[in-house]
N, C-alpha and C positions, 0 to 999 in steps of 0.2 A: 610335528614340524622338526627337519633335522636338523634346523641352525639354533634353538632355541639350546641355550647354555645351561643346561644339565648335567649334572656329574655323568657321563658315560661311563658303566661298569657291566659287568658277569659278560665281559667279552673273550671268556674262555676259548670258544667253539672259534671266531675269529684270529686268534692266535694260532689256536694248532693248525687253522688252514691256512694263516700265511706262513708259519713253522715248516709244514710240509713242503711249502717249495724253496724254500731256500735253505732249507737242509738238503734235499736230494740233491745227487751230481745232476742228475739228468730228468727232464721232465716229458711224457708222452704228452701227445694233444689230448688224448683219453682222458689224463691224467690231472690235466688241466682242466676240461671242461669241468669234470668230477669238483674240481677245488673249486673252481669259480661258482660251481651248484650250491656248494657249501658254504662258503662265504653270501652269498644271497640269503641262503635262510636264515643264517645266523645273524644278518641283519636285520631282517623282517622281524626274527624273534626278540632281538633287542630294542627292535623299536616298540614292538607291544607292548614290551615292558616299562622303557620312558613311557607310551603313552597314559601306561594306572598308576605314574607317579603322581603326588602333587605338583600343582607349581604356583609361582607367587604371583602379587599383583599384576607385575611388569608382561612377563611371561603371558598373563592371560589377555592384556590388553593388545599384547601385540597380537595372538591371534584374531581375538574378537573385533579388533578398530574400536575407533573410539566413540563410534554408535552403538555399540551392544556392552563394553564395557565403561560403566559410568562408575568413578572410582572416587580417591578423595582430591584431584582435582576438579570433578567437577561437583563435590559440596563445597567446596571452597569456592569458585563462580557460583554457583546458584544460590548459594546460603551465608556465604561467608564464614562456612564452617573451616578452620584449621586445625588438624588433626596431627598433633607433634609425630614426630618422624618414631619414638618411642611406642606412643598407641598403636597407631600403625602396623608395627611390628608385629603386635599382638594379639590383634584381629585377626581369628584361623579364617583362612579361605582355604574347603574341603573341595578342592578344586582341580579335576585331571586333566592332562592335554587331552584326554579323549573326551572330554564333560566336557573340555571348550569347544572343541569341533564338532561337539553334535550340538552345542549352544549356538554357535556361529549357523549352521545349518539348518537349525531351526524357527531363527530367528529370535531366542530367547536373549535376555537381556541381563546381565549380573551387574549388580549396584551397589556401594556404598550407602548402606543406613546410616542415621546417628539416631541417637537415643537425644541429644541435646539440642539448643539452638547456637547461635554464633554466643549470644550474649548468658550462657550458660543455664538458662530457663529449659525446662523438661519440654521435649518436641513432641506435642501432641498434637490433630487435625485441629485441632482449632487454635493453638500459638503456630502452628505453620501458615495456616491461614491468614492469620494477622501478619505473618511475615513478609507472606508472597505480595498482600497488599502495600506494605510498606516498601517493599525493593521493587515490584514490579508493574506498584498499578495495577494490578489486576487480581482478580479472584481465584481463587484455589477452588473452593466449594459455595457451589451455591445459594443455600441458604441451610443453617445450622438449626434451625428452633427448635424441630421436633426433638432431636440429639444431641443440644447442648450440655445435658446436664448425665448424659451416657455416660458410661466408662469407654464404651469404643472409639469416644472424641477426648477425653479426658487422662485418656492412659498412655504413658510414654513411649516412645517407641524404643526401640534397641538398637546396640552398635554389633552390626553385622551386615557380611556381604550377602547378599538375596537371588536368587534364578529368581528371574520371572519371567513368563512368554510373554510378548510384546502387544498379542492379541490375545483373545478368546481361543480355547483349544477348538480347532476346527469338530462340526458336528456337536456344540454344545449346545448351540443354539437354540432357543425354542425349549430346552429340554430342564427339567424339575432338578430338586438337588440330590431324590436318589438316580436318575437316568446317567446324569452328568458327572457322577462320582462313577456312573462304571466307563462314561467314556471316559474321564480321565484315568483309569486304572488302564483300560486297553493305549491308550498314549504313550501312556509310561511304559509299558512292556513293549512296544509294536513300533514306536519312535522315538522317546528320547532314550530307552535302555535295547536299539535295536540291536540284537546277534549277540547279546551278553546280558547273565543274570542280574537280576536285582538285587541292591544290598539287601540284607538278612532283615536287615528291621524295616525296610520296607515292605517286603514279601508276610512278614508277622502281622504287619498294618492292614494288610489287605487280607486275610484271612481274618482276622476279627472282625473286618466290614462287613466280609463274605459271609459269617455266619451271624450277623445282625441282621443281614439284608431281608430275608423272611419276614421276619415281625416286621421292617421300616416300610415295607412293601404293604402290608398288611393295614397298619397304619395310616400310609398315604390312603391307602384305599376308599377308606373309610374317614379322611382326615378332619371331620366335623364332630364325629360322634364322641359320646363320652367313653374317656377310658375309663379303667378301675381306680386309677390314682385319683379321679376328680375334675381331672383336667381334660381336655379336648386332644385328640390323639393326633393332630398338626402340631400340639405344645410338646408331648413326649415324642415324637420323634423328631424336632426339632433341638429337644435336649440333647436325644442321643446323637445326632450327625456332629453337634458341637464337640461330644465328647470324646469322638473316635482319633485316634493317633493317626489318622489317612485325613483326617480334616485338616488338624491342627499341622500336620507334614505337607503339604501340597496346595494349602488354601491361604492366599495374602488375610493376614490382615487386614479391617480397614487402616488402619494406621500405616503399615506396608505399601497397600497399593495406591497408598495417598502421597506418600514420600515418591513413588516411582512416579507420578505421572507430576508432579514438581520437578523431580530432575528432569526428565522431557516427555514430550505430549504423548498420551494413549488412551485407549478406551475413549475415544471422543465420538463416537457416533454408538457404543453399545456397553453394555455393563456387565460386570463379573459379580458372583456371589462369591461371601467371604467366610471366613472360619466362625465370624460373629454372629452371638444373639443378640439382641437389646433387650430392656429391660421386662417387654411386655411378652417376651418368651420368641419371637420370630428372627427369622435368619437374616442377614443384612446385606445388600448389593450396593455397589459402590457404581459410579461410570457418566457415560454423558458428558465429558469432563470436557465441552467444550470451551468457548469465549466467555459464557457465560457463570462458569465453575462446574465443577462435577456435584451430581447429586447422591444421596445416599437415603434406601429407604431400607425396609425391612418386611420381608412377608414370610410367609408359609411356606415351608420346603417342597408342599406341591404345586407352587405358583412358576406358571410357565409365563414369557414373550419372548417375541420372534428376536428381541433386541437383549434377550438376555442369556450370557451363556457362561462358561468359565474359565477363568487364567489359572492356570501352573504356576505357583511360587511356593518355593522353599527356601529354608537358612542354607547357605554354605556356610555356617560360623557354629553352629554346636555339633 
């Protein structure tokens, strides 16, 4: 966007082309066309360049609106979290005008986390819980027994701003956690990284999947049977999807996608799998999150429904 207030700079190529005509005595039309060629591209090329800059909260709110970017006005309405103007500051958002534009596009949502509550208590799924009943009347999740005493309900969240798609990555549907780790791999290169490479340490992430994927394949396959460790080989490749740097980079949190659908409603008719194990070794899905709260259970990395598929979330903040 070219009104967005950005240092404008390496406007070289635009200088010597309007240098060129008001140094000449005389200009051809030839002459002109030529310069007005050149001044186009050197726009275009300077815009590309604002575009892989960062830019700050304001900056991305205007692009996004204020349905796609949920910032720290709106923890302050929904939580009564205030976030001095000092914090704030501090919070990296790894965030390009060209990553809000394909944000905006995609329908992806970038949000304000907190790690705390208003009343400075550690913001975990279950003091959110108790929160949303206390300010709103109503339920956040809908019933906590099986995973009360989890670390996945019990572990704080963090202060950072978050991407997340606002649905299910289209074609997750129905699909296990190794199928859906490759359509979210084709997403990322094919739509939100369309016509430009992938960071380095993402491209690193997905080659060490790439070359896990063999045995996790192998495993599913077979996902009853005993391994050699002892355990049931749904347990060890559930360990390993946990472990992988493309889980932990692309996969909400439960804790994550529980703060997002508190700021505003999602996943209310279908559920995302998460970066999480629980304690009895299975992978966790979050969703459902309608009237009645969102549910959360935990299965088998080769446990398919038609209602189950997966969101896109990463930090913008490390």
């Amino acid at each position: 966007m070219s009104d967005i207030p950005t240092p404008r700079t390496h406007t070289t190529g635009q200088f010597e082309a309007v240098r060129a005509v008001t140094d000449a005595p005389e200009t051809s039309d030839e002459q002109l066309l030529a310069i007005r060629a050149k001044l186009a591209t050197e726009t275009t090329r300077i815009n590309d360049l604002l575009r892989g800059r960062l830019i700050n909260a304001d900056q991305a709110r205007e692009i996004l609106g204020p349905d796609l970017f949920l910032g720290a006005d709106v923890l302050e309405r929904t939580r009564g979290i205030k976030l001095p103007k000092e914090v704030l500051d501090q919070i990296p958002l790894n965030l390009t005008e060209q990553d809000a534009l394909e944000c905006k596009r995609l329908n992806h949502r970038v949000s304000l986390h907190s790690a705390k509550l208003a009343g400075g208590q550690p913001l975990t799924m279950l003091s959110l819980n108790d929160d949303v009943k206390q300010r709103n009347k109503s339920k956040l999740l809908y019933s906590t027994d099986w995973y009360s005493q989890e670390s996945l309900a019990t572990s704080a969240g963090t202060l950072e701003y978050r991407e997340t798609s606002s649905d299910v990555i289209p074609g997750t549907l129905g699909q296990d956690y190794l199928e859906s780790t490759d359509t979210l791999i084709a997403y990322l290169k094919n739509e939100r990284y369309k016509n430009r490479p992938l960071p380095a340490h993402y491209e690193e992430a997905i080659k060490t999947y790439e070359a896990k994927k063999p045995e996790l394949a192998q495993l599913l396959k077979n996902w009853n049977d005993k391994h050699s460790s002892g355990r049931k080989n749904w347990h060890v490749a559930a360990e390993i999807f946990a472990g992988l740097s493309l889980t932990k980079h692309f996969r909400p949190t439960p804790n994550s996608i529980t703060q997002d659908i508190a700021m505003q409603p999602m996943l209310q008719s279908k559920y995302t799998w998460t970066s999480a194990r629980g304690s009895a070794g299975y992978l966790v899905h979050v969703g459902d999150a309608g009237s009645y709260g969102a549910s959360v259970y935990s299965r088998a990395p080769g446990y398919r429904d038609v209602g189950l598929g997966s969101s896109l979330s990463r930090s913008l903040s490390r």
